[in-house]
Structures are given as structure tokens and as C-alpha cells.
The first five atom37 places (N, CA, C, CB, O) and aatype in JSON, in Angstrom:
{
  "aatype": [20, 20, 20, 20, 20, 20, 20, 20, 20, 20, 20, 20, 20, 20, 20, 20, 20],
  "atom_mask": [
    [1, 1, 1, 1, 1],
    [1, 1, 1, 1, 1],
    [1, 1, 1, 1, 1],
    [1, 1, 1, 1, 1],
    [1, 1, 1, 1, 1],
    [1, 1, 1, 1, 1],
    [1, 1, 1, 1, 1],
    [1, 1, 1, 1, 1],
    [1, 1, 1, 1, 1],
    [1, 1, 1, 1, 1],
    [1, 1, 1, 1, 1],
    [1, 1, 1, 1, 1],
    [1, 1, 1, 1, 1],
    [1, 1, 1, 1, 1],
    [1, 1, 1, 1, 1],
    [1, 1, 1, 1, 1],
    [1, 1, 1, 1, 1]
  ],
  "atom_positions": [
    [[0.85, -1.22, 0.0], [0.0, 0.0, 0.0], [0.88, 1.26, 0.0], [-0.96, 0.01, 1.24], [1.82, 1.48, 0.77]],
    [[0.43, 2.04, -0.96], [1.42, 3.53, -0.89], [0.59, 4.27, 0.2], [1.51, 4.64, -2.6], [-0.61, 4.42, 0.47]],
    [[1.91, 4.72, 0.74], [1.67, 6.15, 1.86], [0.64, 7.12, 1.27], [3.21, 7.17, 2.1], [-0.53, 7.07, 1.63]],
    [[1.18, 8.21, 0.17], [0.49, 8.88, -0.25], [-1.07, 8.6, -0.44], [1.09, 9.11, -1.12], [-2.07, 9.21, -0.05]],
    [[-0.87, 7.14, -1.4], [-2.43, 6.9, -2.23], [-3.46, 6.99, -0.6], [-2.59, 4.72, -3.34], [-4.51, 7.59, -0.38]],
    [[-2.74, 6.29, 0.17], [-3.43, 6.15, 1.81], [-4.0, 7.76, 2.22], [-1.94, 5.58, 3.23], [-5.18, 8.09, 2.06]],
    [[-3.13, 8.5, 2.67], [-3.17, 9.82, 2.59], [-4.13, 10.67, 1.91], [-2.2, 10.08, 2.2], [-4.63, 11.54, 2.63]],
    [[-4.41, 10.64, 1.0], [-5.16, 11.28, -0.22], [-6.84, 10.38, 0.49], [-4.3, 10.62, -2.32], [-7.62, 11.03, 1.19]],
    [[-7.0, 9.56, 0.29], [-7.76, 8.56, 0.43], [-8.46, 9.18, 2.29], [-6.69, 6.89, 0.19], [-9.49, 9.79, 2.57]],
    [[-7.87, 8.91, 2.76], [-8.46, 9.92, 4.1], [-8.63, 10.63, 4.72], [-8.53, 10.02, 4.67], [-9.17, 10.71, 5.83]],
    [[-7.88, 11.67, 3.68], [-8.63, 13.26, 3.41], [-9.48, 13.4, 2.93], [-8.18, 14.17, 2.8], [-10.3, 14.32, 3.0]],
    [[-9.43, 12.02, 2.02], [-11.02, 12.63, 0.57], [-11.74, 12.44, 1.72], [-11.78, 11.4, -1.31], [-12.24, 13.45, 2.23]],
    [[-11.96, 11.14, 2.37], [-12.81, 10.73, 3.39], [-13.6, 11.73, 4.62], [-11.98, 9.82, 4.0], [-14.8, 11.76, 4.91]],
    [[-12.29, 12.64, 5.28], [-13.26, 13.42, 6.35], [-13.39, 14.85, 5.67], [-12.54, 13.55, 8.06], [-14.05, 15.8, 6.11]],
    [[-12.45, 14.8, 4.26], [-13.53, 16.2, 3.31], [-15.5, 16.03, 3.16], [-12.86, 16.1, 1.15], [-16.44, 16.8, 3.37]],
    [[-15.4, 15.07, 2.85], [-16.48, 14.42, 2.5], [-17.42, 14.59, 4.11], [-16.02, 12.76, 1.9], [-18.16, 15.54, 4.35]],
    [[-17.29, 14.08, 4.54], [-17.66, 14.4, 6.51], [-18.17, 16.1, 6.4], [-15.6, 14.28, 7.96], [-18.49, 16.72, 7.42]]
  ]
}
């Protein structure tokens, strides 16, 4: 698993929130 792709991925998440 990439750091970044992770990263990106659970920001989109509590943007979304």
C-alpha cells in the first residue's frame, strides 16, 4: 500500500464528513 495513495484517500474521506 502507498503512503500517499493512503493519505489522499483519508482526506477525501473526512472532506467528505
Amino acid at each position: 500500500m502507498s503512503f500517499p495513495v493512503f493519505s489522499v484517500f483519508f482526506l477525501s474521506s473526512i472532506s467528505e464528513v
